[in-house]
C-alpha positions, -999 to +999 in steps of 0.1 A: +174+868-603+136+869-600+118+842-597+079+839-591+051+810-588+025+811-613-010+802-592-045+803-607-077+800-579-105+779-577-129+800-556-149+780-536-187+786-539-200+781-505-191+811-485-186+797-450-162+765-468-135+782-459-112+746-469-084+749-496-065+725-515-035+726-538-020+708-563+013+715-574+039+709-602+074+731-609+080+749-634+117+754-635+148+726-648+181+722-645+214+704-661+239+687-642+252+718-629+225+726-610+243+762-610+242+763-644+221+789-655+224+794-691+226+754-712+195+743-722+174+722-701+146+712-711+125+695-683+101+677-704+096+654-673+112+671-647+087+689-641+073+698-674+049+667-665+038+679-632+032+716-646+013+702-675-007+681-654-014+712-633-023+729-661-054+707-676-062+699-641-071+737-638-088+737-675-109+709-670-120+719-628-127+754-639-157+746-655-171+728-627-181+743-589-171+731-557-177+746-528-141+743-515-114+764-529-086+748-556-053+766-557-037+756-591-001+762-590+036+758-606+058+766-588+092+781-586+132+773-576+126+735-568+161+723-580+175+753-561+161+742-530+122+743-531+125+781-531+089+787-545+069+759-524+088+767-493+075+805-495+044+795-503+037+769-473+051+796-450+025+823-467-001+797-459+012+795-424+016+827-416-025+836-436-039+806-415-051+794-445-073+762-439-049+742-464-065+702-463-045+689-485-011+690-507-009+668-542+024+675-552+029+662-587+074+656-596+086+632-627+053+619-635+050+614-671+074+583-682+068+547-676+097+525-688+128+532-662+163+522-670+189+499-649+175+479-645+149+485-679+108+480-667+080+494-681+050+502-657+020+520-677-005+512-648+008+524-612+021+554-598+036+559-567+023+583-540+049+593-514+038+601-475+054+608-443+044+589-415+053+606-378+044+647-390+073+667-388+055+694-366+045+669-339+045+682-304+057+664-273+021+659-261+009+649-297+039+623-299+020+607-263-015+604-282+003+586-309+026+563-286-009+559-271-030+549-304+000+532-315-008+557-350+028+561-365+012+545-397-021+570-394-006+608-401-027+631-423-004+624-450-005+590-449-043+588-445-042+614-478-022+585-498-047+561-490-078+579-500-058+588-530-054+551-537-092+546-533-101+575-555-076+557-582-098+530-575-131+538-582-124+566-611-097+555-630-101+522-644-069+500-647-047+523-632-032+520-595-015+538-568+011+521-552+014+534-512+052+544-505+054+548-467+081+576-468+082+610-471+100+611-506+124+587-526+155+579-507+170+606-490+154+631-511+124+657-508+100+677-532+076+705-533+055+688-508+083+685-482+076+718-471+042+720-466+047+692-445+075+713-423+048+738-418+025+709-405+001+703-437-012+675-452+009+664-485+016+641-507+043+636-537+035+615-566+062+602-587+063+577-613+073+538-605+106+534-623+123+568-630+154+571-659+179+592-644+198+594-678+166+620-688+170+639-651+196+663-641+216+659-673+232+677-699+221+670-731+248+648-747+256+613-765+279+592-745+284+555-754+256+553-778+231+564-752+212+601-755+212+619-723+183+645-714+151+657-706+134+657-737+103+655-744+104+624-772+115+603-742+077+607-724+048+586-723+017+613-728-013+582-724+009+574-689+009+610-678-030+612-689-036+589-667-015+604-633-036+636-640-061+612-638-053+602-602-052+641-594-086+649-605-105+620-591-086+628-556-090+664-558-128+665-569-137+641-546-122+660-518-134+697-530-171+678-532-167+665-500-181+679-466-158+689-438-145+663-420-162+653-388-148+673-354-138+662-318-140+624-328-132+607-296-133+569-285-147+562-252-128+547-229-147+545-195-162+508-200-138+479-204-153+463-231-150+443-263-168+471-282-158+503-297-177+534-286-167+565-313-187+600-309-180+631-329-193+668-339-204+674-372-183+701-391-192+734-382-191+751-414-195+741-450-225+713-461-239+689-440-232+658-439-258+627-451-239+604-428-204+597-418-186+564-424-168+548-398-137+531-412-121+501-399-091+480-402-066+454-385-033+473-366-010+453-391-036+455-423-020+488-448-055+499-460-086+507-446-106+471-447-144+478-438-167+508-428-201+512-415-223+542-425-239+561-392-267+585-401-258+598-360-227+618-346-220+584-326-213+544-331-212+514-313-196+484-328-194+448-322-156+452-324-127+459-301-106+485-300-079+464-289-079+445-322-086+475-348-076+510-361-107+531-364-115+565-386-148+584-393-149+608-424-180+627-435-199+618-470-229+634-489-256+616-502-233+614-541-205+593-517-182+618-517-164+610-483-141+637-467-106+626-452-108+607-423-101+616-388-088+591-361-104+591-328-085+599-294-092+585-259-127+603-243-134+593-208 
């Protein structure tokens, strides 16, 4: 059987940005049978909603410029085994594409779950892993080091994703989960993160498994099926929402800052950061350093630095630090944690 993603691009309109970023939904469904090839399944949700999403997220970005590049995609084969997002994370892998980030968009688009029965019109979840799956034995010592298993690429993607949610999508909320997917299960992200991107899954709060991997039947007075009848379209508006404020915000972005390093030579009750600026793309206005307590989930302060350095009245003892680069609109680039400089 063939099967094939369906990808429209986003060129980027500076030509030394060589950054991408994807967002992804999939386009295929399935029954119980998940080798059942021929009832009808419809997928309204699963993953109608993440393709649709995908779909007026590339309508509505297509009449704007970035200077990044914005990979539009559905992809193929995800009950089958995440056929179509696995080939393309390895195509990215093998092309040494400059991938920043993943959005990976699976069972978006209802709001009331069943057993037990809540509805939730105003949060969605955003899944992360926390230690990378690539990690290397000497990238596992920084982290012992920073004491960072809560500060992956991923993790730091959910966040700003949260804060995007924030600031452009009134009334609406994404709740961090600090896993890689739902319980002991994966999506079109999972892969990307195998090849050692940066991805994210989001999902909505309180899913109805009698409308997911189901034949279409009546059984005891209840309808079983992916239909589309069963879907909350203001809800899903909203998700693709979320995807748009995190994606343009990124794509507006500068590069993030290079090298970020905190000094270590002085024992002191101050942090000393220094960085590079990003070779290529824009320049920065400034760079924000962010700041937070070692227990706190979220980023908690930051200080704007018009310099490729800091020094704060604050220990590194105490706090976790990040820098990210902005432009003079505040559109901040993901943020990188600093490692030991001598």
């Amino acid at each position: 059987m063939l099967m094939a993603n369906v990808m429209a691009t986003l060129p980027g309109t500076d030509p030394t940005d060589k950054r991408v970023f994807i967002v992804s939904g999939h386009i295929d469904s399935r029954v119980s049978d998940v080798m059942n090839a021929t009832a009808d399944a419809p997928g309204a949700n699963d993953d109608g909603s993440g393709t649709v999403a995908v779909m007026e997220l590339a309508r509505v970005m297509s009449k704007q410029q970035f200077p990044a590049t914005i990979i539009f995609v559905a992809v193929q084969g995800e009950e089958q085994g995440l056929y179509g997002s696995t080939y393309l994370a390895k195509r990215a892998k093998k092309e040494g594409w400059n991938l920043v980030a993943m959005l990976n968009n699976d069972i978006m688009g209802n709001s009331t779950g069943h057993d037990p029965e809540i509805k939730n019109t105003t949060q969605l979840r955003v899944f992360s892993e926390g230690v990378p799956a690539t990690e290397t034995p000497d990238e596992a010592k920084v982290r012992r080091t920073l004491s960072s298993e809560n500060d992956s690429p991923s993790r730091n993607l959910a966040r700003y994703t949260r804060t995007a949610t924030k600031q452009y999508v009134p009334g609406h909320e994404v709740i961090l989960e600090y896993r890689p997917d739902r319980f002991l299960r994966g999506g079109d992200h999972t892969p990307f993160n195998q090849q050692g991107f940066t991805a994210v899954r989001f999902s909505e709060v309180n899913e109805d498994f009698r409308h997911q991997h189901q034949d279409l039947r009546t059984e005891n007075g209840e309808e079983y099926g992916d239909h589309a009848k069963f879907m909350d379209f203001a809800y899903l508006r909203k998700n693709t929402g979320v995807n748009l404020a995190t994606l343009a915000s990124l794509a507006l972005a500068p590069a993030a800052p290079e090298n970020v390093g905190v000094l270590t030579a002085n024992l002191t009750n101050r942090t000393e950061l220094k960085w590079t600026a990003p070779a290529a793309g824009k320049k920065p206005a400034g760079y924000y350093v962010l700041m937070r307590e070692t227990s706190a989930p979220e980023w908690q302060q930051k200080f704007f630095v018009t310099d490729t350095k800091a020094d704060l009245p604050h220990s590194k003892d105490n706090f976790i630090f990040g820098v990210v680069s902005v432009d003079a609109e505040g559109h901040e680039s993901l943020p990188v944690l600093p490692k030991p400089v001598r």
